[in-house]
C-alpha positions in Angstrom: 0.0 0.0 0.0 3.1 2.2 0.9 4.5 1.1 -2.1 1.3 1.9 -4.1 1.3 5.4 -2.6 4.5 6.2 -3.3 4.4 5.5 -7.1 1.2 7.2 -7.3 3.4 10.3 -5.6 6.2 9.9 -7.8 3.6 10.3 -11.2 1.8 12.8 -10.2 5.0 14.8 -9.1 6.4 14.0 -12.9 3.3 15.0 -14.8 3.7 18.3 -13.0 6.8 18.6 -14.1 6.2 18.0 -17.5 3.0 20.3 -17.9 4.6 23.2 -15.5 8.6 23.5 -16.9 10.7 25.4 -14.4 12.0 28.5 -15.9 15.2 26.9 -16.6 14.2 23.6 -18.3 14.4 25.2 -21.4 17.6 23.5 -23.1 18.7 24.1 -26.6 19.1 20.9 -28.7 20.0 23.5 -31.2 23.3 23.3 -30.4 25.0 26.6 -33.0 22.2 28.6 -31.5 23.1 28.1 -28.4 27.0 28.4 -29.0 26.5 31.7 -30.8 24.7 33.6 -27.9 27.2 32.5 -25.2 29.5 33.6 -27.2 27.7 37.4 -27.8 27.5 36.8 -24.2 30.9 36.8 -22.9 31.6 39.5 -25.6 28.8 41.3 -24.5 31.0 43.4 -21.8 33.4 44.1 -23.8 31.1 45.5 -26.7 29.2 47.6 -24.0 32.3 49.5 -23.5 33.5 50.0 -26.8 30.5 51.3 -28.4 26.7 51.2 -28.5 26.2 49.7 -32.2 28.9 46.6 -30.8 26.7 46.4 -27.5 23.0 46.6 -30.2 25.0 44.2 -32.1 25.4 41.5 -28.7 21.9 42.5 -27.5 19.8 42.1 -30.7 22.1 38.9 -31.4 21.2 36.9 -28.7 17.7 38.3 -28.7 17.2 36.7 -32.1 18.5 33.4 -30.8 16.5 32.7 -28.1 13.4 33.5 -30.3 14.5 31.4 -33.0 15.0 28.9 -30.5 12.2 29.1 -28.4 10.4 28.7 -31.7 11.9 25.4 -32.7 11.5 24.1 -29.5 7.8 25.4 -29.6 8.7 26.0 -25.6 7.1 29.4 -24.3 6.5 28.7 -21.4 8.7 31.9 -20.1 6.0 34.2 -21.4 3.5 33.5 -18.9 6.4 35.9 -16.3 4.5 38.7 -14.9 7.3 41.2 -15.7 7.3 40.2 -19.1 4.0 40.4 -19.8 4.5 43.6 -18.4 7.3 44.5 -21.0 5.1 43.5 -23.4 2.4 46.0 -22.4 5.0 48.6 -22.2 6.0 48.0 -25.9 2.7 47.7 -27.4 2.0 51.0 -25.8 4.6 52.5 -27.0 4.1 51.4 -30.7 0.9 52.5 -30.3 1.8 56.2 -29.0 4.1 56.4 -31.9 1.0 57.2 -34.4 0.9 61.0 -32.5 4.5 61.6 -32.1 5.9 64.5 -34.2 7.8 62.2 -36.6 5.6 59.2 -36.4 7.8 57.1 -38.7 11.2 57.3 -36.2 9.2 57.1 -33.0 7.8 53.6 -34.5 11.1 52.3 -35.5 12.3 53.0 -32.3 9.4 51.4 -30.0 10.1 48.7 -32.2 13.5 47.9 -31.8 13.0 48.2 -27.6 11.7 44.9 -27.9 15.4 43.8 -28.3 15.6 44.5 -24.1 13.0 42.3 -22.5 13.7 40.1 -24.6 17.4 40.3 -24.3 16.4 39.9 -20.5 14.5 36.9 -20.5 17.2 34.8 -22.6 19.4 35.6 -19.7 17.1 34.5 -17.4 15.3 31.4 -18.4 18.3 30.5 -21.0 22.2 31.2 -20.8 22.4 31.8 -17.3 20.8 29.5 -15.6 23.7 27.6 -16.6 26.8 28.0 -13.9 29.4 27.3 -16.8 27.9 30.5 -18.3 28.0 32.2 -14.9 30.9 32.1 -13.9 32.7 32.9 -17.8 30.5 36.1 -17.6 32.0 36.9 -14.4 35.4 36.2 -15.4 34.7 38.8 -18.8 33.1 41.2 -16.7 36.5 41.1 -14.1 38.9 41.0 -17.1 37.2 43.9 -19.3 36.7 46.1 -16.4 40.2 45.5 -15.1 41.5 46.4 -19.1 39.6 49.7 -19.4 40.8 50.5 -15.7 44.5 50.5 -16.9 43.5 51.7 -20.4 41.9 54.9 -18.8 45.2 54.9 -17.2 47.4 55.1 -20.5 45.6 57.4 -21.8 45.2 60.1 -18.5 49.0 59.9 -19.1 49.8 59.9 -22.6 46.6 61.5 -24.1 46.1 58.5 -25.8 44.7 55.4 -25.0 46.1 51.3 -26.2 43.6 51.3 -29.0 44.3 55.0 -30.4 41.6 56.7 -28.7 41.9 59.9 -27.9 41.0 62.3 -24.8 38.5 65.3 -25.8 37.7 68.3 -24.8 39.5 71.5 -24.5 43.6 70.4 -24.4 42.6 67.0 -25.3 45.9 66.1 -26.6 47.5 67.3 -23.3 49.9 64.8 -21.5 52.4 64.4 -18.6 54.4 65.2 -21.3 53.3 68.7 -21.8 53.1 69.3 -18.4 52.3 73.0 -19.2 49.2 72.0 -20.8 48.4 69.3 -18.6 48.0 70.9 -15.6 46.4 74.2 -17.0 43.0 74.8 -15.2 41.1 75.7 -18.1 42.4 72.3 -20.0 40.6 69.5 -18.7 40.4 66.7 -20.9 37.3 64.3 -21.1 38.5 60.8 -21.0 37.3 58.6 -23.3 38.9 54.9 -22.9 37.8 52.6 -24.8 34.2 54.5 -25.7 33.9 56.0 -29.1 32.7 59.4 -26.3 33.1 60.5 -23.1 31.2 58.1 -21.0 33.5 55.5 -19.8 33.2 56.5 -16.8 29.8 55.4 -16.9 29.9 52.4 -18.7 32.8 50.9 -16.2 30.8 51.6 -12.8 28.4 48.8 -14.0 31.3 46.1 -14.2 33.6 48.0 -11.5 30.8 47.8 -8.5 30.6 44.0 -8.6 34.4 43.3 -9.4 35.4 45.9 -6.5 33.0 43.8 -4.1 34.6 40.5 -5.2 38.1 41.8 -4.8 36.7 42.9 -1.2 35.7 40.0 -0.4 38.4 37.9 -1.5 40.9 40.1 0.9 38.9 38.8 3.6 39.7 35.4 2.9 42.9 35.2 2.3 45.8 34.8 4.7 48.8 36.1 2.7 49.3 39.7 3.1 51.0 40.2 -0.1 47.7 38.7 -2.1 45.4 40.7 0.1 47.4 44.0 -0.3 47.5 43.2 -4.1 43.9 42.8 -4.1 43.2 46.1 -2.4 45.2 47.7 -4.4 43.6 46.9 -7.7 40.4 47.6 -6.1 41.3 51.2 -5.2 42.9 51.8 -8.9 39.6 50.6 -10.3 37.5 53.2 -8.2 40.4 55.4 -8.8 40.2 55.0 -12.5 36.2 56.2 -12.5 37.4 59.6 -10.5 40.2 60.6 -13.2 37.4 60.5 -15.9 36.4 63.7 -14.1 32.9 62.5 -15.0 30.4 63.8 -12.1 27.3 61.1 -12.2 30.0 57.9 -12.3 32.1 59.4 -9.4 28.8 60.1 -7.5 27.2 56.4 -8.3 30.3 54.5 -7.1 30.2 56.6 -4.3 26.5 55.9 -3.2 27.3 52.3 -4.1 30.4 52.1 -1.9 27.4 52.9 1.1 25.1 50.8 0.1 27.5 47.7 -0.1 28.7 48.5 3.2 25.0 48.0 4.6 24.1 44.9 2.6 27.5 43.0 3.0 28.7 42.9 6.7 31.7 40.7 6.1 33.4 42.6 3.8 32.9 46.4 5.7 36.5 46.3 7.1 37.6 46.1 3.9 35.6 48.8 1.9 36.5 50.9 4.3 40.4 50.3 3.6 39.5 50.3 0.0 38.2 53.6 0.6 40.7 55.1 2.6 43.4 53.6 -0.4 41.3 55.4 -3.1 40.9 58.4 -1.4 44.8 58.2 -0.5 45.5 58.0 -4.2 43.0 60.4 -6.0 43.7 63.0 -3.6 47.3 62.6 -4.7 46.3 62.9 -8.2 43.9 66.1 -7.7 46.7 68.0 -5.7 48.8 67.5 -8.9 46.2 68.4 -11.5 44.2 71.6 -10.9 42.2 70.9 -13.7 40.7 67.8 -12.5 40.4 69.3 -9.4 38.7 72.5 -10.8 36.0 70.1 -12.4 35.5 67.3 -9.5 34.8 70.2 -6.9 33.4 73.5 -8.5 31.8 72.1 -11.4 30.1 69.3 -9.4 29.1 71.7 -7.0 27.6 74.2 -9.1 25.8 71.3 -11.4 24.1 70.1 -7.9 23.5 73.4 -6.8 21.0 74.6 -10.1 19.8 70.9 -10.5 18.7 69.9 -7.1 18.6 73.1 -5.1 17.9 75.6 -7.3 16.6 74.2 -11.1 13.6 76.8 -11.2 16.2 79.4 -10.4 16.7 82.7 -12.5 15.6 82.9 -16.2 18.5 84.3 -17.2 21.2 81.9 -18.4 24.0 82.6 -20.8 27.3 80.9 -21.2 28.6 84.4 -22.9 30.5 85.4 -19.8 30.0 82.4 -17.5 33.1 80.1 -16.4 33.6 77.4 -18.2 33.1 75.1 -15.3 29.3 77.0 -15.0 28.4 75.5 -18.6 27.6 72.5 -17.2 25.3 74.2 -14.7 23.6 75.8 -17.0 23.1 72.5 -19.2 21.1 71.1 -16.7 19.0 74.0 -15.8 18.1 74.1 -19.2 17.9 70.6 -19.9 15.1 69.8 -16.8 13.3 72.7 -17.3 12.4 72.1 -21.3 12.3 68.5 -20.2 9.5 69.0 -17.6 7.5 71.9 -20.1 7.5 68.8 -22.7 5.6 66.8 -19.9 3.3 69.6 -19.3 2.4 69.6 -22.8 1.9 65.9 -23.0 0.8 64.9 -20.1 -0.8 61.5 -20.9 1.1 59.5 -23.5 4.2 61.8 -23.7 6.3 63.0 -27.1 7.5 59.4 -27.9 10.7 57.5 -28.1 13.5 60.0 -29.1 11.4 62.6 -30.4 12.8 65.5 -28.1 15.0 67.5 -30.2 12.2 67.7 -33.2 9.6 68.3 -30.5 11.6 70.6 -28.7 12.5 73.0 -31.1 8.5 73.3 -32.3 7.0 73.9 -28.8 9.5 75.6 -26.8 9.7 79.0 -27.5 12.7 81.3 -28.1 13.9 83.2 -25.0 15.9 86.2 -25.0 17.0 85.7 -21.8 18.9 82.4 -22.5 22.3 82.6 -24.6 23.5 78.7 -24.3 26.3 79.3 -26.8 24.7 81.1 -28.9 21.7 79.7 -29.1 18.2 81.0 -27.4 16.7 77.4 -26.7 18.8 74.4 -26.2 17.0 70.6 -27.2 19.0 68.2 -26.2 18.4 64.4 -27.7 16.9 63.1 -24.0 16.1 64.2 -20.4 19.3 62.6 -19.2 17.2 61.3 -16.0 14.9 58.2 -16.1 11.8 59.7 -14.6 12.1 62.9 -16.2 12.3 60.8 -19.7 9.7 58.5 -18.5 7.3 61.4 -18.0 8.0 63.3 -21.3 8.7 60.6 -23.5 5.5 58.1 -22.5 3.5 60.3 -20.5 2.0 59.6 -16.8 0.4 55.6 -18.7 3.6 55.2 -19.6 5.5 56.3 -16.2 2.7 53.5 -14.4 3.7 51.0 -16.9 7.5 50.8 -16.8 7.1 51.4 -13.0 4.6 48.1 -13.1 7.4 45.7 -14.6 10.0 47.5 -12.0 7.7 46.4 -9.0 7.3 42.9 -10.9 11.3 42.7 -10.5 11.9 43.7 -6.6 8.8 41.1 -6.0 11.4 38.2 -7.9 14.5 39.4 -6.0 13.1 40.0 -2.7 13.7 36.9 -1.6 17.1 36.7 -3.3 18.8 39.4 -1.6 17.8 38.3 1.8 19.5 34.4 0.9 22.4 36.0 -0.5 23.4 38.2 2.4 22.8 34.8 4.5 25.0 32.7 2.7 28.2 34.6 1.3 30.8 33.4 -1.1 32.6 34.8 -3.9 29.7 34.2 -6.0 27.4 35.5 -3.7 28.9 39.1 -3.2 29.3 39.4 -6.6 26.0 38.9 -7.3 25.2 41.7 -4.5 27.5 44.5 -5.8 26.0 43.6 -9.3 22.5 44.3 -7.8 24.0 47.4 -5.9 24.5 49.2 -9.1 21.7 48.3 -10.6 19.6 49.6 -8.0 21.8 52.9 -8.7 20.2 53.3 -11.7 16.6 53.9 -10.3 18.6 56.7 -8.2 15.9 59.6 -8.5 18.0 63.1 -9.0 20.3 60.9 -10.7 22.2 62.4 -14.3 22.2 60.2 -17.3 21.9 59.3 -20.9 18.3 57.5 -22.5 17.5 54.4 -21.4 16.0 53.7 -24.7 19.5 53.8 -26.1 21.7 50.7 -25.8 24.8 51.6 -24.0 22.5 52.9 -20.8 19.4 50.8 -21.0 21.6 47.8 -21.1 22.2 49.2 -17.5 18.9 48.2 -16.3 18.3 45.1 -18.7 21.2 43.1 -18.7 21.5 42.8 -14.3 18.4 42.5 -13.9 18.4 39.0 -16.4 21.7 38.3 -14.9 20.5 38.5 -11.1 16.9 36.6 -12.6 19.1 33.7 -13.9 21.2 33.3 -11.0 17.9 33.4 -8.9 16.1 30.9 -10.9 19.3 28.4 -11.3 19.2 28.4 -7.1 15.7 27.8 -6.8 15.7 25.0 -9.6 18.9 23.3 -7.6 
C-alpha cells in the first residue's frame, strides 16, 4: 500500500513537471544557437564599452537566438512571467503612441526595436544563465574587461592617448604628462574617453567596476597572505580610482553611493571597503593635488551642477554661457535641460512626445527666449532628459511612467527573496552577485544624471543585471 502510494506520488509529481517546466528547463538541442549567444554573451562586456552599435549588435544577437530557438523548441512557457507580460504591455504601448508623435515614422522604429531589451532579459534568465558554466565565464569577462579599461583609462590620462588609439577630448585633449604645461592648466581639462567611441567611460565601467570591486573585497577577507590581500586592495582602489580621473560627475557620485550601500548589505566585507576607501581616497587625492584641472572640475563644477539641478533648477531665467566660467556651462546645461524636459511633460501629459522625439519636439514647442544665450543659441534641445523619470514622463507620459514602474515592482517582487538568501549565505559568488544588484539599484537613483535608457549603452544598464540576477535566482531555486 506504501509502495502503491509512493508510485502514485512519484507520477503525479512528474506529470507536473512535465505540464509546468521550471523557468530553466528550457535546453537548446540546437546546439550553433546556443554556442552563438554564449559567445555574444561573454563579448557582450566588452562590446558595451566600446560602443553602442557593438553592444545593439550583442543584445539584438542573442535576442534573435533565443526567439529562434524558443520557436523550434515550440517552448514558451517563459511568457506567462508577470514582468514580461509587463514588457510587453510597455511595448505595445509605446508602438501604439508612436501614431501621435511628431515624426511618427522614427518614433515607430524605435518602440520597435525596444523589444530587443525584454527580450534580451529573458534569454538571460530562463536560458544562458541559468547555466553555472555560463555564470561564472561572464563573471570572469566582466572582471577581465573592467580590469582592461581601468589600466587603459590609465594610458591614456597619461599619454593622451589610450592602447587602442583613442583619444582624450575636450579643450587640451591632446594634453599629457608630457606637456606638463598643458596638462596641468586649469582651463584644459580633458574628457577621457577609454575605450568609448565618447566620453562616458566613466559610466559604462561603474556597471562592471561595482561587482568586481566587491569581489576583490571579499576575497581580501579570505585570504591569509598579506602580499595577495594587499594586491587585491590595491587593484580595487585603482579601479575606483580609475572612475574619478574621468572627471565624470554622475560615475564618481554612483560609485560613491554604491560604496554605502555595499557597506549596509554585506557585513563581512565592511572592514575592507572601508580600507578600499581610505586607499582610493589616498590616491585620488594625490592625483587632484597634482592636477588643478581635474580638481577645478571634481569640486566646482560638481558643486555648481548640484547646486542649479537639485537646489535651485527653477532658479533665475536668465542663463547665458557668454560670460559664464567654463566650469558653469555644465550648470547651466542642466538648468536648461530639466526645465524644457518638464515643459514637454506639461504639454503631453498622458502619452508623452514618444521614443527619441525631443529634439524635433523641442524646437517646435519651446519657444525662443531672450534671456537664454546657451552658446549662442536662445533654446537648447537636447536628444533626451538625461534622468529616467524625467524621460519616462516626457517621452511616454503619466500611462507610460505607471507602466514601466509596473514591470520594476514585478522585478523587486522576484528578488526579494534573493537578496535576503544571498546576504545569509556569502561566497565569492554570492557578493558578486550583490555588488552587481547594488548598481543596478543605482540606476533607479531619483535626482540621478544620465543618458536615455531607450539607447543601448545605458538601457543595457537596467536590462542586462536584472536577467543576470533573474538567472542566477532561478538556477538556485531549480537546484
Amino acid at each position: 500500500m506504501i509502495h502503491a502510494d509512493n508510485m502514485s506520488l512519484a507520477l503525479n509529481t512528474l506529470l507536473k513537471q512535465t505540464m509546468t517546466p521550471h523557468l530553466c528547463d528550457l535546453r537548446s538541442n540546437t546546439h550553433y544557437l546556443q554556442r552563438i549567444a554564449e559567445t555574444l554573451l561573454m563579448l557582450l562586456p566588452l562590446g558595451y564599452l566600446i560602443s553602442s552599435a557593438v553592444c545593439d549588435i550583442c543584445i539584438s544577437g542573442i535576442a534573435m537566438c533565443f526567439l529562434i530557438q524558443s520557436i523550434l523548441k515550440r517552448d514558451y512557457h517563459w511568457l506567462s512571467q508577470p514582468w514580461l507580460q509587463a514588457s510587453c504591455l510597455f511595448w505595445i504601448y509605446l508602438c501604439i503612441t508612436s501614431r501621435w508623435a511628431i515624426n511618427p515614422s522614427s518614433a515607430l522604429v524605435e518602440s520597435l526595436t525596444f523589444a530587443r531589451f525584454p527580450i534580451l532579459t529573458a534569454a538571460l534568465a530562463n536560458w544562458l544563465l541559468c547555466s553555472p558554466i555560463n555564470h561564472q565565464r561572464l563573471q570572469q569577462s566582466v572582471v577581465l574587461f573592467a580590469f582592461f579599461t581601468c589600466f587603459d583609462i590609465f594610458i591614456q590620462y597619461i599619454t593622451g592617448v589610450d592602447l587602442i588609439g583613442r583619444h582624450a577630448e575636450g579643450v587640451g585633449a591632446n594634453a599629457s604628462l608630457m606637456n606638463p604645461e598643458l596638462f596641468f592648466n586649469v582651463d584644459h581639462f580633458r574628457r577621457l574617453t577609454g575605450l568609448s567611441n565618447k566620453w562616458n567611460i566613466a559610466g559604462k565601467l561603474t556597471l562592471l567596476a561595482m561587482p568586481v570591486m566587491t569581489l576583490t573585497a571579499y576575497q581580501a577577507s579570505h585570504t591569509s597572505n598579506t602580499l595577495y590581500r594587499i594586491l587585491l586592495l590595491t587593484l580595487t582602489a585603482l579601479l575606483a580610482t580609475s572612475i574619478m580621473i574621468t572627471g565624470e560627475r554622475t560615475p564618481i557620485i554612483v560609485i560613491g553611493l554604491s560604496g554605502m550601500l555595499s557597506y549596509a548589505l554585506i557585513p563581512t566585507i565592511r572592514r575592507f571597503i572601508i580600507t578600499s576607501v581610505c586607499l582610493t581616497s589616498a590616491i585620488t587625492g594625490l592625483i587632484l593635488i597634482s592636477n588643478p584641472s581635474l580638481q577645478t572640475r571634481v569640486t566646482a563644477h560638481m558643486y555648481s551642477v548640484a547646486q542649479v539641478t537639485v537646489l535651485d533648477w527653477k532658479g533665475d531665467t536668465k542663463i547665458s554661457t557668454s560670460h559664464a566660467p567654463l566650469n558653469d556651462h555644465g550648470a547651466i546645461y542642466y538648468r536648461l535641460l530639466i526645465n524644457n524636459s518638464w515643459q514637454l511633460f506639461l504639454n503631453h501629459p498622458i502619452i508623452g512626445i514618444g521614443i527619441k522625439q525631443m529634439p524635433e519636439t523641442c524646437q517646435k514647442e519651446i519657444p525662443d527666449n531672450a534671456d537664454i544665450n546657451f552658446h549662442g543659441q536662445s533654446k537648447f534641445c537636447p536628444t533626451s532628459p538625461a534622468n529616467l523619470y524625467l524621460e519616462l514622463l516626457a517621452n511616454t507620459g503619466i500611462i507610460g511612467f505607471v507602466l514601466f514602474t509596473i514591470i520594476v515592482s514585478q522585478w523587486f517582487r522576484v528578488l526579494s527573496h534573493l537578496r535576503d538568501d544571498l546576504k545569509k549565505q556569502p561566497n565569492a559568488d554570492t557578493v558578486f552577485m550583490l555588488g552587481l544588484f547594488v548598481i543596478w539599484l543605482m540606476q533607479f537613483f531619483p535626482i540621478m544624471i544620465n543618458s536615455s535608457i531607450f539607447f543601448a549603452w545605458h538601457g543595457i544598464k537596467i536590462w542586462w543585471p536584472i536577467g543576470w540576477l533573474m538567472g542566477f535566482s532561478n538556477r538556485r531555486d531549480s537546484s
